[in-house]
N, C-alpha and C positions, 0 to 999 in steps of 0.2 A: 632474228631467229638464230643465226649461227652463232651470235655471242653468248644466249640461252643454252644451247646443245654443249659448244665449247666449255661451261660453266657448270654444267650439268656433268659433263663427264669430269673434267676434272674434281668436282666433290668428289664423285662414285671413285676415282683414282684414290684420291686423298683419304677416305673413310674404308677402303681395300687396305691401302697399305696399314692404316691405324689397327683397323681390327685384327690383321694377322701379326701384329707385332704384338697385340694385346694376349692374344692367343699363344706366341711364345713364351710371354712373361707369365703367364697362369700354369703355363707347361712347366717352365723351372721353378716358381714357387713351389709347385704341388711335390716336385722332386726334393726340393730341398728340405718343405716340409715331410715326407716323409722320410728320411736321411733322419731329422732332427729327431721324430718320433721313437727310431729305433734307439738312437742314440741313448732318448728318455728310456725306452726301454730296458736298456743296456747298464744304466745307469742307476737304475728300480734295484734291478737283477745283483747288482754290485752291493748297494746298499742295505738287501735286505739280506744277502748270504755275511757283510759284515754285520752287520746284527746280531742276526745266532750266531756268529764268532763270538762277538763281547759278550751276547748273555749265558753263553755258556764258559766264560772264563773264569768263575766261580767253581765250576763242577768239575771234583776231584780225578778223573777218566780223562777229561781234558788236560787238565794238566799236567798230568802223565805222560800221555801223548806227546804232548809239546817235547816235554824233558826227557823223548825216549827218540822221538824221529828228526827234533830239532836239533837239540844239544848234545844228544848222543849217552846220556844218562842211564844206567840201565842197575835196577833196582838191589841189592846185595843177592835177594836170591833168586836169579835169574843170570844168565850166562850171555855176553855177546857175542855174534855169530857173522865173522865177513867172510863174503863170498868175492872168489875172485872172478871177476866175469872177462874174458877175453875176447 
């Protein structure tokens, strides 16, 4: 009878400890998985604002743009204007 009880409780020991260990590892999955999710999202978010970049790199307003805030180009009749900011 004691070897039963003995036997007995150590499963219950051994299947305690398993299932809360089991129970951390489902905890940091779910974290990581969502971590990974946003990342996805983040990464949608990137990819579809370069998108409408490249497809509007054809459209003349855009290019302008570029060659007025980027390169500092500014059209014959138009004037440029720095400001000193202190």
């Amino acid at each position: 009878m004691f070897r039963f009880v003995f036997f007995a409780l150590l499963a219950l020991i051994i299947w305690e400890r398993s299932d809360l260990e089991l129970r951390e590892t489902k905890k940091n999955l779910e974290t990581k998985r969502h971590h990974l999710e946003e990342k996805i999202d983040n990464q949608k978010t990137m990819s579809e604002k370069l998108q409408a970049e490249l497809n509007s790199q054809s459209d003349p307003a855009w290019i302008e743009q570029i060659l007025k805030v980027e390169l500092g180009v500014v059209p014959e009749n138009q004037r440029k204007v720095y400001v000193n900011r202190r």
